[in-house]
C-alpha positions in Angstrom: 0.0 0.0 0.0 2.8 2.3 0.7 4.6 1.4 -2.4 1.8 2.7 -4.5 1.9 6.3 -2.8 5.1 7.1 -3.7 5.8 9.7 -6.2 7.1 10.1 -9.1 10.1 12.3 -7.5 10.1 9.4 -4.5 11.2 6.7 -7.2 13.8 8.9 -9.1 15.8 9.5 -5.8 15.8 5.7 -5.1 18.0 5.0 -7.8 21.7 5.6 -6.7 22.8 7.6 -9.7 20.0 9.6 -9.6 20.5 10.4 -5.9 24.1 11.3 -7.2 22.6 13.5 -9.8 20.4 15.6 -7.1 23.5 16.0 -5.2 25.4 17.4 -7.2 22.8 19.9 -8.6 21.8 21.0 -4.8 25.9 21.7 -5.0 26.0 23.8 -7.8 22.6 25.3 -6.7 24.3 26.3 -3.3 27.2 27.7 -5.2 25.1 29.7 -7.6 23.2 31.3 -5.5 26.6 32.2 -2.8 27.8 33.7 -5.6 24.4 35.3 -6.2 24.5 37.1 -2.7 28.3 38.2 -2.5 27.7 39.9 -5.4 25.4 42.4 -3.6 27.7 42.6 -0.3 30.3 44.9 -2.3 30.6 49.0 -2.4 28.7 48.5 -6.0 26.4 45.5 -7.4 29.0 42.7 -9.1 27.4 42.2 -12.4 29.5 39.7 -13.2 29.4 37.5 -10.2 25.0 38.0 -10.5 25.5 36.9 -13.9 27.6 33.6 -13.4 25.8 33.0 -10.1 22.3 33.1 -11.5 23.3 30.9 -14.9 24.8 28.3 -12.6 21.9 27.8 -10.8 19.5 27.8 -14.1 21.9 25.3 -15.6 21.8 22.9 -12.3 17.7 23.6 -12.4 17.7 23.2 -16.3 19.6 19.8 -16.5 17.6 18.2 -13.2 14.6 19.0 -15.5 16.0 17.2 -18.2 17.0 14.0 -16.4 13.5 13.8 -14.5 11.7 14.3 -18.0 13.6 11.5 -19.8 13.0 9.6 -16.7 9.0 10.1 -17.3 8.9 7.3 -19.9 8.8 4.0 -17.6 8.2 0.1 -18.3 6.6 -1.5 -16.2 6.9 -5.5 -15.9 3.6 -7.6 -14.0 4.2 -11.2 -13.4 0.9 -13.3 -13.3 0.0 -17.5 -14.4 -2.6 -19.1 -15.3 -3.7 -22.8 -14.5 -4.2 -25.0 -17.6 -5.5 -28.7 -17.7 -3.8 -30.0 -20.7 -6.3 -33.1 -20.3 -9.6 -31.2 -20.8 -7.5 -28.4 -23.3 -9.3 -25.9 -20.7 -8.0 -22.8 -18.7 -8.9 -23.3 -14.6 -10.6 -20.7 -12.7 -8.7 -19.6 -9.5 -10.8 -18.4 -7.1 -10.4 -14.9 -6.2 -7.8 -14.4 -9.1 -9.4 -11.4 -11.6 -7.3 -12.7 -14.4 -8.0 -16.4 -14.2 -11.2 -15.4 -14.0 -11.9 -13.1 -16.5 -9.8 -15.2 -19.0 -11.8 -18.1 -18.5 -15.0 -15.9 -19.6 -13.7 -14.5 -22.4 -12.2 -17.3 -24.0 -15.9 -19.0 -23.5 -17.6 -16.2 -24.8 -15.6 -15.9 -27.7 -15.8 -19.7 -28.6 -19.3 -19.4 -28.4 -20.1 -17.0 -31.1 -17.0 -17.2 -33.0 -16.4 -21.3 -34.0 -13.6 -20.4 -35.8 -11.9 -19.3 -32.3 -13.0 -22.5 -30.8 -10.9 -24.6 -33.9 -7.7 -22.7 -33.5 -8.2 -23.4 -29.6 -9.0 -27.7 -30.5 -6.6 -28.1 -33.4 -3.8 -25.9 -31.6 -4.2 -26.7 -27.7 -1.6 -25.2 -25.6 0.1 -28.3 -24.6 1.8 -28.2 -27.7 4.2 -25.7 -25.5 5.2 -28.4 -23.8 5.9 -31.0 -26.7 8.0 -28.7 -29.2 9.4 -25.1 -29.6 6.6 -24.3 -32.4 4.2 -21.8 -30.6 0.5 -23.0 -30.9 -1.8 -20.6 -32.2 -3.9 -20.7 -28.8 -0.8 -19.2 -27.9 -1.6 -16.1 -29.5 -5.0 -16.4 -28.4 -4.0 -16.5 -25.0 -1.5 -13.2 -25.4 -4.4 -11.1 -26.8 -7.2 -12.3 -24.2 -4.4 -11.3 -21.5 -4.3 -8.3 -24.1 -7.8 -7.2 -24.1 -7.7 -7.9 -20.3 -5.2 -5.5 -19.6 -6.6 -2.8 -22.2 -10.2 -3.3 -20.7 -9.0 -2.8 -16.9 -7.3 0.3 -18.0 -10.5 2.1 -19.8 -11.9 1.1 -16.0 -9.0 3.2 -14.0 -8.8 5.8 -16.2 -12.6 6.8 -16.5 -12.7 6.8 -12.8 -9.7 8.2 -12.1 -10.3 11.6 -14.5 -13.7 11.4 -12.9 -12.7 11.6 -9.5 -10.2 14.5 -10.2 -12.5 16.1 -12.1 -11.0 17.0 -15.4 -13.0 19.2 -17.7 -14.2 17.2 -20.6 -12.7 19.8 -23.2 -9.3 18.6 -21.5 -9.8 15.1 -22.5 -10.5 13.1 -25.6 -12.4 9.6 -25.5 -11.7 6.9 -27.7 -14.5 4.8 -29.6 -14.6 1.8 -31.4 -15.1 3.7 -34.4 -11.9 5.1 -33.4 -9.8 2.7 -32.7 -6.2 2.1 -34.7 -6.3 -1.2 -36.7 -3.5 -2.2 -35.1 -5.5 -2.4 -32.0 -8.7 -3.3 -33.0 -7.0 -6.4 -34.6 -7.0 -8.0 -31.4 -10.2 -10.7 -31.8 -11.5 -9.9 -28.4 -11.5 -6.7 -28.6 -13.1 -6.9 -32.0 -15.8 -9.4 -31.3 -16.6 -7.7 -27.5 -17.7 -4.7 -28.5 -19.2 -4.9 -32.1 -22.1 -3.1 -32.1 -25.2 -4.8 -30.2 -27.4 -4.9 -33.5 -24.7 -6.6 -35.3 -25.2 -9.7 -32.7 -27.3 -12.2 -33.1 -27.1 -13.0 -29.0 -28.0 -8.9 -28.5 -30.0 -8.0 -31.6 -33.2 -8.0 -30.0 -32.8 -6.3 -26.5 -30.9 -3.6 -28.8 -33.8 -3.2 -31.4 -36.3 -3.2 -27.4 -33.7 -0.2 -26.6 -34.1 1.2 -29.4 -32.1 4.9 -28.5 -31.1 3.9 -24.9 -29.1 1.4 -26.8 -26.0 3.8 -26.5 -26.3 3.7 -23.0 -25.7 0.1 -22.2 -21.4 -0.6 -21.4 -22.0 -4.2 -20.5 -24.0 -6.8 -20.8 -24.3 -10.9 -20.9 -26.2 -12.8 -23.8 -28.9 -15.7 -22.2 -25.7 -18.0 -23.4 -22.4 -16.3 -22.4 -22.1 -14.3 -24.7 -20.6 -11.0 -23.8 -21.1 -7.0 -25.2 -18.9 -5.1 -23.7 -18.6 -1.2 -25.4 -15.2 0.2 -25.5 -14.5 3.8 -24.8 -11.1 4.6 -23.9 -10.6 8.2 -22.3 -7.1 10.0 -22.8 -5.3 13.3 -22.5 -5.5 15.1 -25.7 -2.2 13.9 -27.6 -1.5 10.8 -26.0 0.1 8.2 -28.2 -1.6 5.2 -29.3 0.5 2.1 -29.7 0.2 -1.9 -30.0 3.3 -4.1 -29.1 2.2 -7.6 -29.1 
């Protein structure tokens, strides 16, 4: 819990070299600004003492600035597992384990509306891992459910958290389906989750019974297990959009 309340400036002083880095700007800050003062303590104003005073300490300010702002640009690495039962070809629920869990849905969800899905799952099971270094296509599969997984938590945290600190709207710009880059939208969850509700045969009549109010609906389960779930992703105006997978 503590860990997460750390700052940004918090994590930059932990590293050794950039505790080095801090030091020696607080240095040449000191020195700037002694320099700074003696030049007022004389009969007349040292111009030239004020000048080299004050550029050393913009320089010190100007290149902690720098560091910290290449700094900004961080990767961050989560370790996770999931339980597979190579008998049954299935991934295992784990109680009280979001990703297990949530895996486990999507994958049936998906093999339920898309049979192709539920092929490359049969004719490439995962266990093939574990009998040669070719990766089965269910690998893939499984990378882009972890994918969506990840990309669907983080719509979550970021609409609540622009909520809570109360960002004007003007300041922000929310992604859409319609929106999305290709590279992104390649992903088959993705894809299949949040196509439109009219365009699905397990959602085509509550949507036509919603008729306007359709719009309003972010998630909902099919009588099956199907699953609709629409994607709006809210950003800063600018923000890059990338897919590394």
């Amino acid at each position: 819990m503590s860990e997460q309340k750390k700052g940004f400036l918090t994590d930059y002083i932990a590293e050794r070299a950039n505790l080095l880095d801090l030091i020696l700007v607080t240095v040449f800050i000191a020195f700037g600004i002694n320099l700074t003062a003696n030049s007022f303590f004389g009969t007349t104003v040292s111009h030239r003492s004020l000048s080299i005073g004050l550029g050393i300490c913009f320089l010190a300010i100007l290149y902690l600035f720098i560091r910290i702002l290449v700094k900004r640009t961080r990767i961050k690495v989560f370790e996770g597992f999931l339980v597979y039962d190579k008998n049954k070809n299935r991934i295992m629920d784990v109680p009280r384990y979001e990703l297990a869990d949530d895996l486990v849905h999507y994958l049936d969800s998906a093999f339920l509306e898309n049979q192709a899905l539920k092929v490359i799952w049969d004719k490439e099971p995962l266990k093939k891992n574990l009998e040669s270094d070719d990766k089965p296509q269910s690998n893939q599969l499984i990378c882009e459910a972890v994918e969506y997984f990840v990309l669907d938590n983080l719509c979550i945290h970021l609409t609540d958290y622009f909520a809570k600190e109360k960002f004007k709207s003007e300041k922000l710009d929310t992604m859409t389906r319609e929106q999305i880059p290709n590279q992104i939208l390649n992903n088959r969850f993705l894809e299949l989750f949040s196509r439109p509700m009219q365009n699905r045969p397990a959602f085509v009549e509550e949507a036509l019974s919603k008729s306007g109010d359709v719009e309003a609906i972010v998630s909902i389960s099919g009588k099956g297990k199907e699953y609709y779930n629409k994607f709006e992703l809210t950003l800063t105006p600018g923000s890059v959009k990338n897919r590394e997978l």
